[in-house]
Structures are given as C-alpha cells and as structure tokens.
KOLFIZA-361078 format. One record per atom (N, C-alpha, C): residue number from 1; residue in one letter; chain; x, y, z. Coordinates in steps of 0.1 Angstrom, whole numbers. Layout:
N
     n   res   chain       u       v       w
   NUM     A       A       X       Y       Z
...
***
This chain:
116
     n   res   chain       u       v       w
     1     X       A   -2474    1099    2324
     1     X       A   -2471    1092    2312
     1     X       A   -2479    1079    2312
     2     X       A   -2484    1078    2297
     2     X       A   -2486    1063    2302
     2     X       A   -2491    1054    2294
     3     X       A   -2489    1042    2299
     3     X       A   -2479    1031    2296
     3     X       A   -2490    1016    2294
     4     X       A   -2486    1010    2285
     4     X       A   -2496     996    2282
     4     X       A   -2488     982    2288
     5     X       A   -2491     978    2296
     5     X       A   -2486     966    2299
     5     X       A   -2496     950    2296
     6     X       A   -2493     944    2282
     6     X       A   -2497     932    2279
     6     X       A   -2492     921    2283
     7     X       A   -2502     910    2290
     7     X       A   -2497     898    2295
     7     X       A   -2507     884    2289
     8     X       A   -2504     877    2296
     8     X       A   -2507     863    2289
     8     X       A   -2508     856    2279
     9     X       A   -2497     860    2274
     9     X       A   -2489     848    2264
     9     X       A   -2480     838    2265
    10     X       A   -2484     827    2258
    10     X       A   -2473     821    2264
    10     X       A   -2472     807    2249
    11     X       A   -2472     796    2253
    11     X       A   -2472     784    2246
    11     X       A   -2484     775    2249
    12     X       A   -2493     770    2233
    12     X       A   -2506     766    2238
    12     X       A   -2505     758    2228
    13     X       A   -2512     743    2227
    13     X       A   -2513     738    2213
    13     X       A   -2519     742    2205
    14     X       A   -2524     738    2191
    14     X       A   -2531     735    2182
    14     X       A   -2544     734    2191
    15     X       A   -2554     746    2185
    15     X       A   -2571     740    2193
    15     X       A   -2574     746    2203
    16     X       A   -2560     750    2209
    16     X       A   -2562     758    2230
    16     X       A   -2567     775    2228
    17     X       A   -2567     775    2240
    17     X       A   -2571     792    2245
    17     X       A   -2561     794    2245
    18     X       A   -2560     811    2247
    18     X       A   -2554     820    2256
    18     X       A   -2565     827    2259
    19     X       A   -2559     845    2268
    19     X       A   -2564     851    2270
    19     X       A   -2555     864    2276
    20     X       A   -2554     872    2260
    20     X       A   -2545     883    2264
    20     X       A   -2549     897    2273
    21     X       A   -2540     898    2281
    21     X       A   -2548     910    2289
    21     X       A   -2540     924    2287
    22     X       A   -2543     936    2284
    22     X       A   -2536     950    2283
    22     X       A   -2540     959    2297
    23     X       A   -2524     965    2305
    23     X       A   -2535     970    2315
    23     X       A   -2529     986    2312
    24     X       A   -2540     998    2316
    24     X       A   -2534    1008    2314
    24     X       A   -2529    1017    2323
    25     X       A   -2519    1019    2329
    25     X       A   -2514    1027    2336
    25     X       A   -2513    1044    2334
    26     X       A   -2515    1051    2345
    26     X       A   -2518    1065    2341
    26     X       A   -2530    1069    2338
    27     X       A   -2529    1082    2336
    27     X       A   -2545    1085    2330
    27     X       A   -2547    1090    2321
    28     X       A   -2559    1087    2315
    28     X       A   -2554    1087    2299
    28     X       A   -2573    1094    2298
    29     X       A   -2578    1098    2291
    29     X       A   -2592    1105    2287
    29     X       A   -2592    1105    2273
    30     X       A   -2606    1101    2273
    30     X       A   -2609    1105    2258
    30     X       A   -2604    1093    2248
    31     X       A   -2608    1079    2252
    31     X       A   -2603    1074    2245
    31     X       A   -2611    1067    2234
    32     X       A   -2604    1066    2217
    32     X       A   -2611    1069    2210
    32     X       A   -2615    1053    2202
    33     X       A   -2600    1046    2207
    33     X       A   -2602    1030    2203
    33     X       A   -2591    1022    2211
    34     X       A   -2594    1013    2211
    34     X       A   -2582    1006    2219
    34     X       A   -2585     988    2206
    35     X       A   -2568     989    2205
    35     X       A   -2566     975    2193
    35     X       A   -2558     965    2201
    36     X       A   -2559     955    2193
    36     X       A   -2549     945    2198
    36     X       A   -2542     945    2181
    37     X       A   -2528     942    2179
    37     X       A   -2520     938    2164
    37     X       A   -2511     928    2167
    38     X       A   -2507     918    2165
    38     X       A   -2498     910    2161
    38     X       A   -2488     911    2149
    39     X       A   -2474     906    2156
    39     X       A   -2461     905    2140
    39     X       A   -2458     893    2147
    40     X       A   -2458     884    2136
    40     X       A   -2448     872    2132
    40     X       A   -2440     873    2130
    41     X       A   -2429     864    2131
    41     X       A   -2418     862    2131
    41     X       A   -2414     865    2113
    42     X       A   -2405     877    2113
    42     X       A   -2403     878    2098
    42     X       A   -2416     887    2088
    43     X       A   -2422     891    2099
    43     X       A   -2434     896    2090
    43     X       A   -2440     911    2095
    44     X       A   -2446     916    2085
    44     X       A   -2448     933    2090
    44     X       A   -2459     930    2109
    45     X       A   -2465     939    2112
    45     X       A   -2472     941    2121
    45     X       A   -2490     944    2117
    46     X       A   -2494     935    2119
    46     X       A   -2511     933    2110
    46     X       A   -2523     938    2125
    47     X       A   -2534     942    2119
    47     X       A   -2546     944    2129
    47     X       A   -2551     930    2131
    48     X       A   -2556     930    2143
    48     X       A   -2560     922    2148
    48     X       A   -2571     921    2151
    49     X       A   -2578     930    2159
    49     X       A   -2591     934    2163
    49     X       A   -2590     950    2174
    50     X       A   -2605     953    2171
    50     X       A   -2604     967    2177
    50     X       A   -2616     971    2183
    51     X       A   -2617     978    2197
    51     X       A   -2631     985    2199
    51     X       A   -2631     994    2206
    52     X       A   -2639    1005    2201
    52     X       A   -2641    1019    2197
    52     X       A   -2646    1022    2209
    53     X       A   -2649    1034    2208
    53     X       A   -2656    1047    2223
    53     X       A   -2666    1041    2225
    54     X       A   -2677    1036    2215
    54     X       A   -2688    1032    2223
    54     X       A   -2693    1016    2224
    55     X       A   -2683    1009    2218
    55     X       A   -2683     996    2219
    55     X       A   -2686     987    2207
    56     X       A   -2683     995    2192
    56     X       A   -2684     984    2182
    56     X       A   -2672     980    2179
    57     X       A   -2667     967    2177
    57     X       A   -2654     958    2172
    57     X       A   -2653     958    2158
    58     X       A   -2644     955    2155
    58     X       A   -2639     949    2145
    58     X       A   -2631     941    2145
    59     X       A   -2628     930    2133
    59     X       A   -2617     921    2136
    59     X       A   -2612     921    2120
    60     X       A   -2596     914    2123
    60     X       A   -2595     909    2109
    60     X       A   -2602     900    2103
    61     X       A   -2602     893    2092
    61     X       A   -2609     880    2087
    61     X       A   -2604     867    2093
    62     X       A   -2590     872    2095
    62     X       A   -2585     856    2099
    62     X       A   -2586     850    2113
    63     X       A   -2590     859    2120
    63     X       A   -2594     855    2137
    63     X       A   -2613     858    2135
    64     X       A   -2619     860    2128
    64     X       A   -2630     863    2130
    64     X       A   -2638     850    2136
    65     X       A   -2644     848    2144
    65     X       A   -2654     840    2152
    65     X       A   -2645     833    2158
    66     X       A   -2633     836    2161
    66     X       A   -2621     824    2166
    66     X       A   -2620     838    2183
    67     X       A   -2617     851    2173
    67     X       A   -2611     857    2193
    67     X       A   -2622     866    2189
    68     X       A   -2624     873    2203
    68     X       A   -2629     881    2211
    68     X       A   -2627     893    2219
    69     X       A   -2626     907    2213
    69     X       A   -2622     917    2215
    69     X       A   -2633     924    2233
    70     X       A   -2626     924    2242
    70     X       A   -2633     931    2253
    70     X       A   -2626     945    2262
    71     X       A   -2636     951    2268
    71     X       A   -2627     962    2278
    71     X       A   -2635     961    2297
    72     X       A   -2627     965    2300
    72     X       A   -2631     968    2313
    72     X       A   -2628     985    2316
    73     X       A   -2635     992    2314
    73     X       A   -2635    1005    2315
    73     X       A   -2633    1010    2326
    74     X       A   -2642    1005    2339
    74     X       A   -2635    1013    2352
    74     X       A   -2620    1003    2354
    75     X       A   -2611     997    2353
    75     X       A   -2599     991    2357
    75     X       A   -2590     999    2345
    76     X       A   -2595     998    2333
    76     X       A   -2594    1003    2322
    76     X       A   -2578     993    2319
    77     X       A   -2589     982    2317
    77     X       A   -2581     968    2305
    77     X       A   -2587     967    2296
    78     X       A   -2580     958    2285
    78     X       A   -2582     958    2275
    78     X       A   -2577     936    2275
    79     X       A   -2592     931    2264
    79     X       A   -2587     916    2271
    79     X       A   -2586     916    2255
    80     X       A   -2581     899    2247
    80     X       A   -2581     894    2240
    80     X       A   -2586     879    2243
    81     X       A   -2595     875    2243
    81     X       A   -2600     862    2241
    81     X       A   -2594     854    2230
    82     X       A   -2588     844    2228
    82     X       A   -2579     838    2216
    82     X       A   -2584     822    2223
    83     X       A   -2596     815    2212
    83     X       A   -2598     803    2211
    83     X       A   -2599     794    2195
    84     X       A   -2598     784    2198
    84     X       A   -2594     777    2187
    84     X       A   -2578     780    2177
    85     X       A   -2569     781    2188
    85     X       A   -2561     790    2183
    85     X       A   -2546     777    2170
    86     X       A   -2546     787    2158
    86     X       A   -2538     776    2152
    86     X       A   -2521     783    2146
    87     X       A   -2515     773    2143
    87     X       A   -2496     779    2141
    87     X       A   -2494     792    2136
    88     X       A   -2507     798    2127
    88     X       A   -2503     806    2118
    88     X       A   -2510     822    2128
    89     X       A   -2515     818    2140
    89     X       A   -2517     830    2153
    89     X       A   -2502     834    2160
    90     X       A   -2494     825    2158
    90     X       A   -2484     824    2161
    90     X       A   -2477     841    2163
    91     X       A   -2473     849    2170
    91     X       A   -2466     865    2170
    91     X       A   -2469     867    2179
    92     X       A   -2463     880    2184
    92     X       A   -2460     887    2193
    92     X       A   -2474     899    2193
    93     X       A   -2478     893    2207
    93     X       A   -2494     908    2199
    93     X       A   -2491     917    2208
    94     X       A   -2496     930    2207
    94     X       A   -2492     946    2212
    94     X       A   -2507     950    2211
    95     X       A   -2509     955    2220
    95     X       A   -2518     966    2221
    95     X       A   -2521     981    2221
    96     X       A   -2525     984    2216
    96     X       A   -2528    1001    2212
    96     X       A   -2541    1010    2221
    97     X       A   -2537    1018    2221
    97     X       A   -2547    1026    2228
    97     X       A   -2546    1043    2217
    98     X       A   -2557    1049    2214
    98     X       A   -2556    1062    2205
    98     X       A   -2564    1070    2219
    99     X       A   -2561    1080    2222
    99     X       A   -2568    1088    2230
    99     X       A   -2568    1102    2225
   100     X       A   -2575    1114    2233
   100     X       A   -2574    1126    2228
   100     X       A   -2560    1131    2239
   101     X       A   -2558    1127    2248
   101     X       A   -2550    1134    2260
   101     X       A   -2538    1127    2253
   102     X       A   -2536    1116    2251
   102     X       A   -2519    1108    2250
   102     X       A   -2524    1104    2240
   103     X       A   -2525    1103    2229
   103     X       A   -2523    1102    2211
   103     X       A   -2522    1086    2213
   104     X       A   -2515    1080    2203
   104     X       A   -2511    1069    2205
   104     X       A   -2504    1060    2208
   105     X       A   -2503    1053    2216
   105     X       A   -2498    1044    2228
   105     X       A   -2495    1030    2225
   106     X       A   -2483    1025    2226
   106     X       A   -2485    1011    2220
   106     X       A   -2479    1001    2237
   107     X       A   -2482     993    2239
   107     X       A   -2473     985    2245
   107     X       A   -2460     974    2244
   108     X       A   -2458     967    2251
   108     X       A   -2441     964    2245
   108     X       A   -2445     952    2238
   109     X       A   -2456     938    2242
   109     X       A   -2458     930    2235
   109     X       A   -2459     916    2239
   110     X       A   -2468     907    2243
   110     X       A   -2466     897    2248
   110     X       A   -2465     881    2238
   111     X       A   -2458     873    2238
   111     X       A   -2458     868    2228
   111     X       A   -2463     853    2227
   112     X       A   -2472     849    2218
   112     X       A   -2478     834    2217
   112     X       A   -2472     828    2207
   113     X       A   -2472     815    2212
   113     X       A   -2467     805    2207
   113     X       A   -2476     793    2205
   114     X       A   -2479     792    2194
   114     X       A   -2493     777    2193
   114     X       A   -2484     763    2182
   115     X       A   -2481     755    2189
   115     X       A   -2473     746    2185
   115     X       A   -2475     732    2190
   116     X       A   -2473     722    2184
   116     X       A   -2477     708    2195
   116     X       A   -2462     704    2195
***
C-alpha cells in the first residue's frame, strides 16, 4: 500500500521560507505527476504546483516565482520550496502522487502558518 507522508510545516513570518517535503512509502511505478495543493481555512482545496514524468512544472499564478516544485526520484520525495512566503499561503498543503500501479494518492497534510 502506499502512503504519502508530508512534513515541514510549521509557523514562519511574513517574507520567510519553508520547505515542504512529501516522502513516498511503498512502491509505486509508473508515475505520471506528483502535486503539491493547499486548503485554507474555510476554503475549497486549490493546485498549487505540479511535475510530471519527465520533469515539466507548473504552478498556480499565485505562488509563481515565489515556490519551487522539485523530486528526488531514487529516495522518491517530493519537496516544495516556499520563499517569500505571505498570510494569504496560509493552509494546510497535501501532496498527490497519480501513478499507473496505485491511481491516486493523497497524503494526510502538513500545515503552514505565515503570521507575525
């Protein structure tokens, strides 16, 4: 079976880093994208950023040139780079994985907080 475990979230000001990490447990093949999404407090669950089988990203508009979508393929993580970060980054982000062997995969969710 298997399973996404996201970490490093926590509480950062106005301006700071993070640096979210997804790790994948199990074995999984074939995989087709791996996302990061965030939900606010009170609010649906939105994309975040995303990269694909061979390594092109995407991001939403609102984090564009702010975070940084990466993988590590042989550990098989998945990071989020989060700089310049401001109140309205503020949710709980989850990570996704789509593969051909285990479909879609979400993890439980790590949560940031950017506040002074």
């Amino acid at each position: 079976q298997v399973q996404l475990v996201e970490s490093g979230g926590g509480l950062v000001q106005p301006g700071g880093s993070l640096r979210l990490s997804c790790a994948v447990s199990g074995t999984i093949f074939n995989v087709y994208s791996m996302a990061w999404y965030r939900q606010a407090p009170g609010k649906e669950r939105d994309f975040v950023a995303s990269i694909l089988r061979f390594g092109s990203t995407n991001y939403a508009d609102s984090v564009k040139g702010r975070f940084t979508i990466s993988r590590d393929t042989a550990q098989e993580k998945l990071y989020l780079q989060m700089n310049s970060l401001k109140p309205e980054d503020t949710a709980v982000y989850y990570c996704k994985v789509v593969s051909g062997t285990a479909g879609e995969v979400w993890g439980q969710g790590t949560l940031v907080t950017v506040s002074s």
